[in-house]
N, C-alpha and C positions, 0 to 999 in steps of 0.2 A: 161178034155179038156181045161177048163180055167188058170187051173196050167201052161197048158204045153204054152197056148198063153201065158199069164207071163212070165215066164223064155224065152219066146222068145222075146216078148217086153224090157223085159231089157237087153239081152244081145245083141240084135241088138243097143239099145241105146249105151250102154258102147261101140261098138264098132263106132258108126260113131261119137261119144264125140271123142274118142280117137283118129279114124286113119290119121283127118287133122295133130295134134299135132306130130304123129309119123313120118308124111311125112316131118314137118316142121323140125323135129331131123334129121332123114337121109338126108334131102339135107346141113344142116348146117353141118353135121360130113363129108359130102364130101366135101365142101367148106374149111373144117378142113385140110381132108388128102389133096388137091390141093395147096391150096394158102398158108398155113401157116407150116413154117418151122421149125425143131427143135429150130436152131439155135437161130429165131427170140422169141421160146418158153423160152430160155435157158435166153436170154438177160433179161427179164421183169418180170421172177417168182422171186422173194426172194429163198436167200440159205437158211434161218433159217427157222425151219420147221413150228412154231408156226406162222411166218406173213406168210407163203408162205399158212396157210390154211386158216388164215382171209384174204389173197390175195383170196382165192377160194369161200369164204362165201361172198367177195363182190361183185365178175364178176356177181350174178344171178341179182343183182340193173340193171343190163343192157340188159341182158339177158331174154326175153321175151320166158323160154320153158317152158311147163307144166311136170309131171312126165312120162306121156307117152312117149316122145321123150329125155330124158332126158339122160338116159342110151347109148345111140347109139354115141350119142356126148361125152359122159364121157367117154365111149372106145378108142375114136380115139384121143381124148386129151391126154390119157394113154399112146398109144402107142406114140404119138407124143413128150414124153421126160416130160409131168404136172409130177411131183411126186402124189405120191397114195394119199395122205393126200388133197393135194389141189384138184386134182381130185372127191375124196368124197366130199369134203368142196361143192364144187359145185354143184354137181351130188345133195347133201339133201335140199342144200339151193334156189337153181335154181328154184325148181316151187312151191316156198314159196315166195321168196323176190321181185321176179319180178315187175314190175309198172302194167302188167295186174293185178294182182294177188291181190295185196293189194287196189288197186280201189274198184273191185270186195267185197274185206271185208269190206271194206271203207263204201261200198250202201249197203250191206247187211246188215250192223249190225246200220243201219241208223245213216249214216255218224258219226259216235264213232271213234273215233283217236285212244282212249283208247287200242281198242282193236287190233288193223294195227298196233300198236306199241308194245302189247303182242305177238301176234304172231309171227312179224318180229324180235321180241328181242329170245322168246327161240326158232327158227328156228336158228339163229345164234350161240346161247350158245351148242343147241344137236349139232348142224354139226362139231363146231370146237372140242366141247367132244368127238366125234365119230371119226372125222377124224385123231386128234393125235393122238389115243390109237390104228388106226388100223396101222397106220404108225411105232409107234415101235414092231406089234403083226405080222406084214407083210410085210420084209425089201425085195422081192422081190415080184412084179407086182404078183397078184393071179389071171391072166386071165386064163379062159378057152384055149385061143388059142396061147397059149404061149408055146412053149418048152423048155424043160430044160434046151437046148444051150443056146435059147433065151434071157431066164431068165440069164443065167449067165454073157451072155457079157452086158446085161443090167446093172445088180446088179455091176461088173466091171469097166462098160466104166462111166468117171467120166466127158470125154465131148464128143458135141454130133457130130453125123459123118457129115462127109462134105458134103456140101450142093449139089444137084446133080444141074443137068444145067437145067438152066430155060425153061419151057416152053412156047410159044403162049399161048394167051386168047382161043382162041376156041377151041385147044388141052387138055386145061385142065378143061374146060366148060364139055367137053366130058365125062371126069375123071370124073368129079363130078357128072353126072347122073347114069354113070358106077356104081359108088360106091354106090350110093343114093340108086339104086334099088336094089343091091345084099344085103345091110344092112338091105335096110325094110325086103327083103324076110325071111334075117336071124334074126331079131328081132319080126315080124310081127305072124310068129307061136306062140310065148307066150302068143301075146297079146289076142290073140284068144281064149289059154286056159285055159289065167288067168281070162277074160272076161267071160267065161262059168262056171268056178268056182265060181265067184263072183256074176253072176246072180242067180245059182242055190244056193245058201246060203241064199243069197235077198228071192228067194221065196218060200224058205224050210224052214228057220228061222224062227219066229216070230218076228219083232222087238221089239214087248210088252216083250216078256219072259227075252228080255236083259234088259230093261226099267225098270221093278220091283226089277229089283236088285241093281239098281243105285241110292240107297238111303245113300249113304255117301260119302264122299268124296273120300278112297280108291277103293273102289269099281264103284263110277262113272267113275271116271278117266279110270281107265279098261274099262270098257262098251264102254266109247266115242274112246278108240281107237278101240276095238275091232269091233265097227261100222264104225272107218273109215277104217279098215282095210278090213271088207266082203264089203263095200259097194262101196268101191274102185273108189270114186268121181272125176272128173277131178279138178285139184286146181283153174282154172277160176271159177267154181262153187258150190263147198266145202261149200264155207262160207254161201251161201241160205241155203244152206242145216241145217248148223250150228247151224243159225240164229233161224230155226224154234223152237230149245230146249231151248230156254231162260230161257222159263217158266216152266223147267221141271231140268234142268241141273244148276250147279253151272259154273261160269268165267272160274276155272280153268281146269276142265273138260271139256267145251266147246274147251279148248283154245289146251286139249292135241288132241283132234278129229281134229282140221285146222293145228295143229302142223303133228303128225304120219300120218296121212294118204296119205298126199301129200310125205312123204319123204318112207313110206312102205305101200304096197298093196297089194293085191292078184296078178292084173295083172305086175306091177315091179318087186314084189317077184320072181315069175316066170322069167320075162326080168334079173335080176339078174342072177337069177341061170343059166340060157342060156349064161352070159357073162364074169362072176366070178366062181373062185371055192366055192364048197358047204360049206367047212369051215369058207372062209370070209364070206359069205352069212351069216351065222347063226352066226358071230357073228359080223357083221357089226347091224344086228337085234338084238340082245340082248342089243347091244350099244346104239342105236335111242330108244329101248322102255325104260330102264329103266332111261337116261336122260328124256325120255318126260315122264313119270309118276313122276319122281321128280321135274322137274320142274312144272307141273303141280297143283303138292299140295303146289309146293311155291305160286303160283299166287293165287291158292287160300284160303293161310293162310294170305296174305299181300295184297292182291288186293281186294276190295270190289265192 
Protein backbone atom coordinates (compact mmCIF):
# COMPACT_ATOMS: atom_id res chain seq x y z
CA UNK A 1 0.00 0.00 0.00
CA UNK A 2 2.78 2.58 0.72
CA UNK A 3 4.53 1.48 -2.58
CA UNK A 4 1.66 2.13 -4.53
CA UNK A 5 0.89 5.88 -2.48
CA UNK A 6 4.52 6.52 -3.81
CA UNK A 7 4.32 5.86 -7.17
CA UNK A 8 1.33 7.81 -7.04
CA UNK A 9 2.85 10.68 -5.07
CA UNK A 10 5.42 11.11 -7.60
CA UNK A 11 3.84 10.69 -10.59
CA UNK A 12 1.14 13.10 -9.85
CA UNK A 13 4.11 15.48 -8.91
CA UNK A 14 5.96 15.05 -12.35
CA UNK A 15 2.69 15.58 -13.77
CA UNK A 16 1.46 19.12 -12.33
CA UNK A 17 5.73 20.06 -12.49
CA UNK A 18 5.11 19.47 -16.05
CA UNK A 19 1.57 20.35 -17.39
CA UNK A 20 1.98 24.39 -16.75
CA UNK A 21 5.37 24.10 -18.90
CA UNK A 22 3.53 22.01 -21.50
CA UNK A 23 0.56 24.41 -21.81
CA UNK A 24 3.11 27.26 -21.87
CA UNK A 25 4.64 25.04 -25.41
CA UNK A 26 1.39 24.54 -26.99
CA UNK A 27 0.22 28.07 -26.73
CA UNK A 28 3.71 29.42 -28.04
CA UNK A 29 3.73 26.63 -30.97
CA UNK A 30 0.32 28.25 -31.86
CA UNK A 31 1.34 31.73 -31.71
CA UNK A 32 4.20 30.02 -34.01
CA UNK A 33 1.76 28.48 -36.65
CA UNK A 34 -0.50 32.18 -36.54
CA UNK A 35 1.62 34.95 -36.49
CA UNK A 36 5.04 33.87 -37.77
CA UNK A 37 5.59 33.26 -41.34
CA UNK A 38 8.02 31.15 -43.44
CA UNK A 39 8.95 33.89 -45.27
CA UNK A 40 9.79 35.97 -42.11
CA UNK A 41 11.65 32.47 -40.78
CA UNK A 42 13.54 32.34 -44.29
CA UNK A 43 14.83 36.04 -43.91
CA UNK A 44 16.65 35.81 -40.24
CA UNK A 45 17.99 32.08 -40.12
CA UNK A 46 21.74 31.81 -41.55
CA UNK A 47 22.24 29.69 -44.77
CA UNK A 48 25.39 28.15 -43.35
CA UNK A 49 24.49 25.21 -41.39
CA UNK A 50 27.17 25.49 -38.58
CA UNK A 51 25.86 29.49 -37.63
CA UNK A 52 22.33 28.62 -38.44
CA UNK A 53 22.67 25.99 -35.32
CA UNK A 54 24.61 28.35 -32.91
CA UNK A 55 21.62 30.69 -34.36
CA UNK A 56 19.50 27.74 -32.71
CA UNK A 57 21.65 27.25 -29.50
CA UNK A 58 21.32 30.97 -28.83
CA UNK A 59 17.24 31.83 -29.34
CA UNK A 60 16.90 29.37 -25.77
CA UNK A 61 19.20 33.02 -23.93
CA UNK A 62 15.59 34.19 -24.69
CA UNK A 63 13.53 31.69 -24.60
CA UNK A 64 12.10 31.00 -21.18
CA UNK A 65 10.62 26.88 -22.09
CA UNK A 66 11.57 24.10 -19.91
CA UNK A 67 11.77 20.45 -21.59
CA UNK A 68 8.35 19.52 -21.11
CA UNK A 69 7.02 22.01 -23.58
CA UNK A 70 9.87 22.14 -25.60
CA UNK A 71 9.15 19.49 -28.29
CA UNK A 72 5.62 20.93 -29.42
CA UNK A 73 7.40 24.31 -30.36
CA UNK A 74 10.44 22.56 -32.02
CA UNK A 75 7.72 20.89 -34.37
CA UNK A 76 5.97 23.65 -35.49
CA UNK A 77 9.26 25.58 -36.03
CA UNK A 78 10.10 22.33 -38.28
CA UNK A 79 7.41 22.61 -40.19
CA UNK A 80 7.44 26.41 -40.29
CA UNK A 81 10.76 26.22 -43.00
CA UNK A 82 13.92 26.19 -39.18
CA UNK A 83 16.13 23.66 -40.76
CA UNK A 84 16.59 20.35 -38.53
CA UNK A 85 19.89 21.28 -37.22
CA UNK A 86 18.76 24.78 -35.86
CA UNK A 87 15.56 23.34 -34.89
CA UNK A 88 17.59 20.49 -32.60
CA UNK A 89 20.06 23.25 -31.66
CA UNK A 90 17.09 24.72 -29.74
CA UNK A 91 14.84 21.90 -28.93
CA UNK A 92 18.52 20.53 -26.46
CA UNK A 93 19.60 24.04 -25.57
CA UNK A 94 16.21 25.78 -24.76
CA UNK A 95 15.43 24.30 -21.19
CA UNK A 96 19.19 24.46 -20.31
CA UNK A 97 20.22 28.24 -21.37
CA UNK A 98 17.12 29.97 -20.56
CA UNK A 99 17.44 33.02 -17.70
CA UNK A 100 14.85 30.91 -15.61
CA UNK A 101 17.03 28.18 -15.70
CA UNK A 102 20.47 29.36 -14.94
CA UNK A 103 19.18 31.50 -11.79
CA UNK A 104 17.73 28.61 -10.60
CA UNK A 105 21.53 27.04 -10.83
CA UNK A 106 22.82 30.22 -9.98
CA UNK A 107 20.92 29.74 -6.02
CA UNK A 108 21.12 26.24 -6.08
CA UNK A 109 24.69 25.69 -6.15
CA UNK A 110 24.97 28.97 -3.76
CA UNK A 111 25.38 31.59 -6.06
CA UNK A 112 28.73 29.63 -7.98
CA UNK A 113 29.00 31.32 -11.51
CA UNK A 114 31.36 28.61 -11.85
CA UNK A 115 29.10 26.16 -12.33
CA UNK A 116 25.91 28.43 -14.64
CA UNK A 117 28.88 28.80 -16.84
CA UNK A 118 29.77 24.78 -16.88
CA UNK A 119 26.64 23.98 -17.62
CA UNK A 120 25.52 26.62 -20.12
CA UNK A 121 29.10 25.99 -21.86
CA UNK A 122 28.58 22.07 -22.53
CA UNK A 123 24.66 22.55 -23.15
CA UNK A 124 25.89 24.52 -26.02
CA UNK A 125 28.93 22.35 -27.24
CA UNK A 126 26.43 18.73 -27.00
CA UNK A 127 23.44 20.75 -28.93
CA UNK A 128 25.64 22.03 -31.65
CA UNK A 129 27.50 18.37 -31.65
CA UNK A 130 24.19 16.77 -31.94
CA UNK A 131 22.64 19.14 -34.06
CA UNK A 132 25.26 19.10 -37.06
CA UNK A 133 25.67 15.34 -37.33
CA UNK A 134 21.81 14.84 -37.31
CA UNK A 135 21.57 17.47 -40.08
CA UNK A 136 24.05 15.55 -42.63
CA UNK A 137 22.48 11.91 -41.02
CA UNK A 138 18.89 13.45 -41.93
CA UNK A 139 18.68 15.65 -45.22
CA UNK A 140 14.92 15.38 -45.10
CA UNK A 141 12.61 16.51 -42.00
CA UNK A 142 12.11 12.86 -39.91
CA UNK A 143 8.72 13.87 -38.68
CA UNK A 144 6.20 11.40 -37.84
CA UNK A 145 3.55 13.42 -39.73
CA UNK A 146 5.07 13.95 -42.59
CA UNK A 147 4.54 12.26 -46.02
CA UNK A 148 6.53 11.20 -48.48
CA UNK A 149 5.07 13.91 -50.87
CA UNK A 150 5.74 16.15 -48.19
CA UNK A 151 8.99 15.22 -47.46
CA UNK A 152 9.85 15.76 -51.09
CA UNK A 153 8.65 18.97 -52.08
CA UNK A 154 10.18 19.98 -48.86
CA UNK A 155 13.66 18.47 -49.44
CA UNK A 156 12.97 20.28 -53.18
CA UNK A 157 11.51 23.49 -52.71
CA UNK A 158 14.67 25.84 -52.00
CA UNK A 159 12.11 28.84 -51.33
CA UNK A 160 9.38 29.22 -49.23
CA UNK A 161 5.78 29.32 -50.52
CA UNK A 162 3.81 32.49 -50.78
CA UNK A 163 2.68 34.12 -48.09
CA UNK A 164 -1.10 33.43 -47.74
CA UNK A 165 -3.35 36.61 -46.88
CA UNK A 166 -3.34 38.06 -43.81
CA UNK A 167 -5.42 37.64 -41.26
CA UNK A 168 -7.50 39.87 -38.15
CA UNK A 169 -6.05 39.70 -34.63
CA UNK A 170 -9.10 37.86 -33.34
CA UNK A 171 -9.23 35.38 -36.22
CA UNK A 172 -6.06 34.22 -35.61
CA UNK A 173 -6.30 34.60 -31.57
CA UNK A 174 -8.71 31.85 -32.55
CA UNK A 175 -6.08 29.78 -34.57
CA UNK A 176 -4.06 29.91 -31.82
CA UNK A 177 -6.20 28.17 -29.16
CA UNK A 178 -7.45 25.95 -31.91
CA UNK A 179 -4.03 24.78 -32.36
CA UNK A 180 -2.99 25.07 -28.70
CA UNK A 181 -5.40 22.46 -27.63
CA UNK A 182 -5.24 19.86 -30.32
CA UNK A 183 -1.30 19.96 -29.70
CA UNK A 184 -1.47 19.44 -25.98
CA UNK A 185 -4.04 16.70 -26.63
CA UNK A 186 -1.51 15.21 -29.13
CA UNK A 187 1.60 15.79 -27.03
CA UNK A 188 0.00 15.45 -23.47
CA UNK A 189 -0.65 11.41 -23.90
CA UNK A 190 3.21 10.87 -23.68
CA UNK A 191 3.62 12.96 -21.10
CA UNK A 192 1.39 10.88 -19.02
CA UNK A 193 3.24 7.80 -19.89
CA UNK A 194 6.55 9.02 -19.80
CA UNK A 195 5.62 10.39 -16.20
CA UNK A 196 4.36 6.77 -15.12
CA UNK A 197 7.38 5.36 -16.30
CA UNK A 198 9.48 7.56 -14.58
CA UNK A 199 7.61 7.46 -11.21
CA UNK A 200 7.63 3.73 -11.28
CA UNK A 201 11.58 3.38 -11.71
CA UNK A 202 11.77 6.31 -8.79
CA UNK A 203 9.96 3.77 -6.73
CA UNK A 204 11.05 0.46 -7.84
CA UNK A 205 14.86 1.46 -8.14
CA UNK A 206 16.84 2.12 -5.40
CA UNK A 207 18.77 5.16 -5.63
CA UNK A 208 21.41 3.65 -3.15
CA UNK A 209 22.01 0.57 -5.64
CA UNK A 210 22.95 3.29 -8.51
CA UNK A 211 24.96 5.47 -5.83
CA UNK A 212 27.59 2.51 -4.86
CA UNK A 213 28.60 2.16 -8.14
CA UNK A 214 29.50 5.79 -8.69
CA UNK A 215 32.76 5.53 -7.34
CA UNK A 216 34.81 6.83 -10.31
CA UNK A 217 34.69 9.08 -12.62
CA UNK A 218 33.58 6.79 -15.71
CA UNK A 219 31.05 5.22 -13.98
CA UNK A 220 29.69 8.25 -11.99
CA UNK A 221 29.25 10.14 -15.02
CA UNK A 222 26.81 7.20 -16.05
CA UNK A 223 24.95 6.99 -12.92
CA UNK A 224 24.35 11.01 -12.89
CA UNK A 225 22.83 10.67 -16.13
CA UNK A 226 21.10 7.68 -15.70
CA UNK A 227 19.43 9.47 -12.66
CA UNK A 228 18.61 12.19 -14.57
CA UNK A 229 17.24 10.39 -17.13
CA UNK A 230 14.64 7.84 -14.51
CA UNK A 231 14.15 10.71 -12.48
CA UNK A 232 13.11 13.04 -15.22
CA UNK A 233 13.32 16.62 -13.26
CA UNK A 234 11.84 19.79 -14.64
CA UNK A 235 15.13 22.06 -15.66
CA UNK A 236 13.66 24.98 -13.25
CA UNK A 237 14.43 22.42 -10.56
CA UNK A 238 17.21 19.89 -11.65
CA UNK A 239 19.85 21.91 -10.24
CA UNK A 240 18.37 21.51 -6.19
CA UNK A 241 18.18 18.35 -6.94
CA UNK A 242 21.95 18.37 -8.32
CA UNK A 243 23.08 20.41 -5.71
CA UNK A 244 22.10 17.83 -3.01
CA UNK A 245 25.35 15.26 -4.49
CA UNK A 246 28.05 17.60 -3.86
CA UNK A 247 29.35 15.68 -1.22
CA UNK A 248 28.98 12.44 -2.90
CA UNK A 249 29.50 13.23 -6.67
CA UNK A 250 32.48 14.79 -8.45
CA UNK A 251 31.94 18.50 -10.85
CA UNK A 252 31.87 16.72 -13.81
CA UNK A 253 29.41 14.23 -13.15
CA UNK A 254 27.29 16.48 -11.44
CA UNK A 255 27.48 18.80 -14.45
CA UNK A 256 26.52 15.54 -16.93
CA UNK A 257 23.09 15.09 -14.69
CA UNK A 258 22.02 19.20 -15.23
CA UNK A 259 23.53 18.67 -18.77
CA UNK A 260 21.43 15.16 -20.15
CA UNK A 261 18.51 15.16 -18.28
CA UNK A 262 16.99 18.49 -19.21
CA UNK A 263 17.97 17.68 -22.93
CA UNK A 264 16.67 13.63 -22.64
CA UNK A 265 14.19 11.88 -20.32
CA UNK A 266 11.95 9.37 -19.85
CA UNK A 267 8.97 11.72 -20.34
CA UNK A 268 10.70 13.69 -23.90
CA UNK A 269 11.92 10.43 -24.82
CA UNK A 270 8.45 9.33 -25.19
CA UNK A 271 7.25 13.20 -26.63
CA UNK A 272 10.00 12.37 -29.09
CA UNK A 273 9.04 9.41 -30.26
CA UNK A 274 5.37 10.50 -30.55
CA UNK A 275 6.78 13.42 -32.86
CA UNK A 276 10.03 12.15 -34.71
CA UNK A 277 10.78 9.04 -36.40
CA UNK A 278 12.23 6.00 -34.10
CA UNK A 279 15.53 6.19 -36.08
CA UNK A 280 16.25 9.99 -35.43
CA UNK A 281 15.08 9.34 -31.85
CA UNK A 282 17.71 6.80 -31.21
CA UNK A 283 20.15 8.47 -32.55
CA UNK A 284 19.62 11.99 -31.81
CA UNK A 285 20.16 9.97 -28.23
CA UNK A 286 23.27 8.30 -28.88
CA UNK A 287 24.46 11.82 -29.92
CA UNK A 288 23.39 13.97 -26.51
CA UNK A 289 24.73 10.98 -24.42
CA UNK A 290 27.87 10.26 -25.64
CA UNK A 291 28.92 14.18 -26.06
CA UNK A 292 27.59 14.55 -22.46
CA UNK A 293 29.79 11.66 -21.01
CA UNK A 294 32.67 13.25 -22.76
CA UNK A 295 32.33 16.29 -21.93
CA UNK A 296 31.71 15.50 -18.64
CA UNK A 297 35.04 13.71 -17.98
CA UNK A 298 36.63 16.91 -19.58
CA UNK A 299 35.15 19.18 -16.69
CA UNK A 300 36.22 16.84 -14.67
CA UNK A 301 39.94 16.18 -15.72
CA UNK A 302 40.32 20.32 -16.03
CA UNK A 303 37.92 21.72 -13.62
CA UNK A 304 38.51 21.46 -9.90
Amino acid sequence: MNTFLQLNTIFLSMLMEAIPFVLVGVIVSGFIQSFITEQWISRIMPKNRLLSSLFGCSVGLLFPSCECGIVPITRRLLKKGVPLNAGIAFMLTGPIVNPIVLFSTFVAFGNDWRVVAIRAGMAFAVALIASVAVAYWFPILPLRDYSPAQQAVAAASETPAPAPPAKRFFPRMGSVLTHAVDEFFSVGKYLVLGAFIAASMQTFIPTSSLLQIGNNPVTASLVMMALAFTMSLCSEADAFIASSFRSTFSLGSISAFLVFGPMIDIKNTLMLLGTFRTKFVLALIALVAVSTFTASLLVGRFVT
